[in-house]
C-alpha positions as CSV (number, residue, x, y, z in Angstrom):
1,X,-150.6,-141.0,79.2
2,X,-153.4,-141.3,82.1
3,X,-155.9,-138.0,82.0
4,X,-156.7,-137.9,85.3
5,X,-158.3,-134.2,85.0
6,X,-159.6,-132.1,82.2
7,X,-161.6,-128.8,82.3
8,X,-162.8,-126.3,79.8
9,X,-161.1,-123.1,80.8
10,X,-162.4,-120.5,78.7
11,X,-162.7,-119.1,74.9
12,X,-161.3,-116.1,73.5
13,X,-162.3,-114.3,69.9
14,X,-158.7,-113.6,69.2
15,X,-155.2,-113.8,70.5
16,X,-155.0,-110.6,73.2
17,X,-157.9,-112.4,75.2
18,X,-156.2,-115.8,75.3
19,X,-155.2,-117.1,78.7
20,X,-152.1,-115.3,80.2
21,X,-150.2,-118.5,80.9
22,X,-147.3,-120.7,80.0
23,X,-148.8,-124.4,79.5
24,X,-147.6,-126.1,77.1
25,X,-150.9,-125.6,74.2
26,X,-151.7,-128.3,71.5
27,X,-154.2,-127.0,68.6
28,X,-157.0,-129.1,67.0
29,X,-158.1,-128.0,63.5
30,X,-159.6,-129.1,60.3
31,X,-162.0,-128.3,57.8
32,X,-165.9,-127.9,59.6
33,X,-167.5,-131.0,60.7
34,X,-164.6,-133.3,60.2
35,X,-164.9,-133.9,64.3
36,X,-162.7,-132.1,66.0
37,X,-165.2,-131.6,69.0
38,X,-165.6,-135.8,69.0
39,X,-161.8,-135.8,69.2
40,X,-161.4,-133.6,72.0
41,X,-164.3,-135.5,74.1
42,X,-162.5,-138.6,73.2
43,X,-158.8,-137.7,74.0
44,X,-160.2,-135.9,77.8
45,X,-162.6,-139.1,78.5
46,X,-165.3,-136.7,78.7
47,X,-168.6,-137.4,76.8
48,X,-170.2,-133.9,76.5
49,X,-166.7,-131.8,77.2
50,X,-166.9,-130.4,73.7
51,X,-169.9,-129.8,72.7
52,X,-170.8,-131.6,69.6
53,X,-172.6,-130.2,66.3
54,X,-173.8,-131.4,63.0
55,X,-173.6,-127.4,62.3
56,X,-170.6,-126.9,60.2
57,X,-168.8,-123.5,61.6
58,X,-170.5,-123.9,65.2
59,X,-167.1,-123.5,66.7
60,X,-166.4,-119.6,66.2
61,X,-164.2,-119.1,69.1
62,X,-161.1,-119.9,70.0
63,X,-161.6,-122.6,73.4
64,X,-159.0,-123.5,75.7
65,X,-159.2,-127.0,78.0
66,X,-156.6,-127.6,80.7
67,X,-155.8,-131.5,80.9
68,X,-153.8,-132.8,84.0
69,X,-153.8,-129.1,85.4
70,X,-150.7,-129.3,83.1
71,X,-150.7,-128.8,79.3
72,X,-154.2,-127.6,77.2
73,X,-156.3,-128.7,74.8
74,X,-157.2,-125.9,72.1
75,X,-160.1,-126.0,69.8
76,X,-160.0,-123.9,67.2
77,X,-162.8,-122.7,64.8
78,X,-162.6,-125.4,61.6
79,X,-162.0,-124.0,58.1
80,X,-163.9,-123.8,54.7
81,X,-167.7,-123.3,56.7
82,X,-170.0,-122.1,54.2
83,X,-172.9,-120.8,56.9
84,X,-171.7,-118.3,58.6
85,X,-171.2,-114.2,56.7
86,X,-168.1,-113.6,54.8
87,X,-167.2,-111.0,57.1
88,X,-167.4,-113.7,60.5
89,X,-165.6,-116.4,58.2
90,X,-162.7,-113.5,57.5
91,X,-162.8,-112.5,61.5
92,X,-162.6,-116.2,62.4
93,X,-159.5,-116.8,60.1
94,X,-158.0,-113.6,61.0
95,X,-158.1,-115.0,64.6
96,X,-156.7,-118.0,63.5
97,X,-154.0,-117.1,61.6
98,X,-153.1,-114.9,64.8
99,X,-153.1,-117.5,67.1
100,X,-150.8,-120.1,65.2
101,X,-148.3,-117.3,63.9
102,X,-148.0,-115.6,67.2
103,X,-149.0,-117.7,70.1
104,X,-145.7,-118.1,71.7
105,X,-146.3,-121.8,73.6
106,X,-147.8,-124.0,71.1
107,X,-146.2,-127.1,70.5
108,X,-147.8,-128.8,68.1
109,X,-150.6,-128.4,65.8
110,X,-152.9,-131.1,64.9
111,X,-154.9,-131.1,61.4
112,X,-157.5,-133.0,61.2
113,X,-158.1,-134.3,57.7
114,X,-161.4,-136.7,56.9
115,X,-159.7,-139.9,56.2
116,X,-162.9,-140.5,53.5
117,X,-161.8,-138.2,50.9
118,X,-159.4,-137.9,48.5
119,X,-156.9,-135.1,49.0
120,X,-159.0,-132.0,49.4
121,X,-157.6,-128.4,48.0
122,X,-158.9,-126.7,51.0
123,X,-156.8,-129.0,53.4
124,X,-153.4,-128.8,51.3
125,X,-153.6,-124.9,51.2
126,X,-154.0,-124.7,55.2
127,X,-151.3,-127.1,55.4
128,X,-149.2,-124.7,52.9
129,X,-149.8,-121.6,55.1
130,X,-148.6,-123.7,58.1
131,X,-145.5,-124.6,56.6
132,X,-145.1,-121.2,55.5
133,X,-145.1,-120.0,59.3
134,X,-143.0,-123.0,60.2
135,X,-145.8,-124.0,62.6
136,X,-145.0,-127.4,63.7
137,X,-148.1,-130.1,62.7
138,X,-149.0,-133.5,62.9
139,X,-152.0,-135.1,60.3
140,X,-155.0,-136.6,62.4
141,X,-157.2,-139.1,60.2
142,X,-160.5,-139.1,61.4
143,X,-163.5,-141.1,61.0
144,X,-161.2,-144.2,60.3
145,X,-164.7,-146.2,61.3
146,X,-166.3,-145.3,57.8
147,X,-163.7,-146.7,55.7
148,X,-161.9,-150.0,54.6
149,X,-158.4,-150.3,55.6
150,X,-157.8,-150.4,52.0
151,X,-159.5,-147.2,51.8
152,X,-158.0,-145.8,54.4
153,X,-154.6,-146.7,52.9
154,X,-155.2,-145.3,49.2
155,X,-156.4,-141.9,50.9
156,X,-153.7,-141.4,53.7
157,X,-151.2,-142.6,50.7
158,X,-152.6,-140.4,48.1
159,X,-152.8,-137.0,50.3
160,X,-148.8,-137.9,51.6
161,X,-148.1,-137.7,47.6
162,X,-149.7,-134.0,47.5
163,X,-148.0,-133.1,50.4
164,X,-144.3,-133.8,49.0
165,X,-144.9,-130.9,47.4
166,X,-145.5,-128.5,50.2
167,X,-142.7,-129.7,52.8
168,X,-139.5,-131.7,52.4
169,X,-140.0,-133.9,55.4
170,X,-143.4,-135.7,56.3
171,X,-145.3,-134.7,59.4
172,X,-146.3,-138.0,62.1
173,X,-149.6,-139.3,61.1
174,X,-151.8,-140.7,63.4
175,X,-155.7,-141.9,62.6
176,X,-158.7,-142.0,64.7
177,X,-162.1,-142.8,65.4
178,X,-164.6,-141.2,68.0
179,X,-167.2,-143.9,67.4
180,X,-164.6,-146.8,68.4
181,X,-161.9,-145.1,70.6
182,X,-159.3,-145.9,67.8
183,X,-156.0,-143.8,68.0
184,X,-156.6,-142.3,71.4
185,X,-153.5,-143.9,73.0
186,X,-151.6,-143.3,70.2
187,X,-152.4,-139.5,70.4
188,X,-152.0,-139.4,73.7
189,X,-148.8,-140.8,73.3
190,X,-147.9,-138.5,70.6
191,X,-148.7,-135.6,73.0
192,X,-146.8,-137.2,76.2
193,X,-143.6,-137.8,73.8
194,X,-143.5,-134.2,72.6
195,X,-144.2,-132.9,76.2
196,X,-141.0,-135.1,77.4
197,X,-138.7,-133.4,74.7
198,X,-139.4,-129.9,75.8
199,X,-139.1,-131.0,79.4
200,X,-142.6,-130.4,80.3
201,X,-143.9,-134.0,81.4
């Protein structure tokens, strides 16, 4: 897929002031810091689309990017930030949880795990809530840059074991880094395929 346009439309604190539209919507998420912004500015081409923070829990809103005039890019705030006050971090997740249980056009959810760790608790139970919805996902390693390919291996290996347990088939895994431009066709691609089985390419 070429991206031959890509603009940051707006950001809404909840799901009534999303955009009134119909494009096709694909969610970025993932516990704070684990680069979801780095993604986004690496999937549109754009260097400084997204701003990025070393701040975990800088994103608080939900933001909206329209790529190709066609389909958007949604960045949603990251779970498990520890600076912000208990009653933002419930807000935040209360819009969250609105958006992916009621948001009528997304098509896929991306969760952006940190390819470095080992199978984090806080990951698996966001994963669980999104299988309880029956929100349709896809696992994003990031930071692939920072770790042997034997590393990368044992970890994407070892959370796929944990995740037997929440859902009987395995979501598509893709990997990625910012830092190299690994995985950006691939994710494209993934987006393009899922746009041409709804029609929508």
């Amino acid at each position: 897929m070429k991206i031959t346009s890509a603009e940051f439309e707006m950001s809404a604190p909840g799901l009534d002031t999303c955009p009134a539209w119909a494009l096709p919507e694909f969610a970025l998420i993932g516990r704070s810091n684990v680069g979801k912004s780095s993604l986004l500015n690496l999937l549109t081409g754009r260097t400084a689309l997204a701003k990025v923070s070393v701040t975990p829990g800088k994103t608080q809103l939900i933001n909206f990017f329209v790529l190709n005039e066609t389909w958007s890019l949604v960045d949603l705030p990251g779970y498990g930030y520890a600076d912000v006050s208990r009653k933002d971090r419930n807000a935040f997740n209360q819009a969250v949880g609105d958006y992916l249980k009621n948001r009528k056009n997304i098509f896929q959810v991306f969760v952006l795990i940190d390819s470095r760790l080992p199978p984090q608790k806080i990951d698996l139970e966001f994963l669980q809530w999104l299988v309880d919805c029956a929100t349709p996902f896809s696992l994003i390693f990031t930071k692939v840059d920072k770790v042997s390919s034997a590393e990368l291996e044992k970890n994407v290996a070892a959370f796929l074991r944990r995740l037997e347990e929440l859902c009987d088939e395995p979501p598509k895994v893709l990997i990625c880094s910012a830092r190299t431009k690994t995985g950006r066709t691939e994710i494209l691609g993934a987006i393009e395929a899922i746009l041409v089985a709804n029609n929508r390419a």
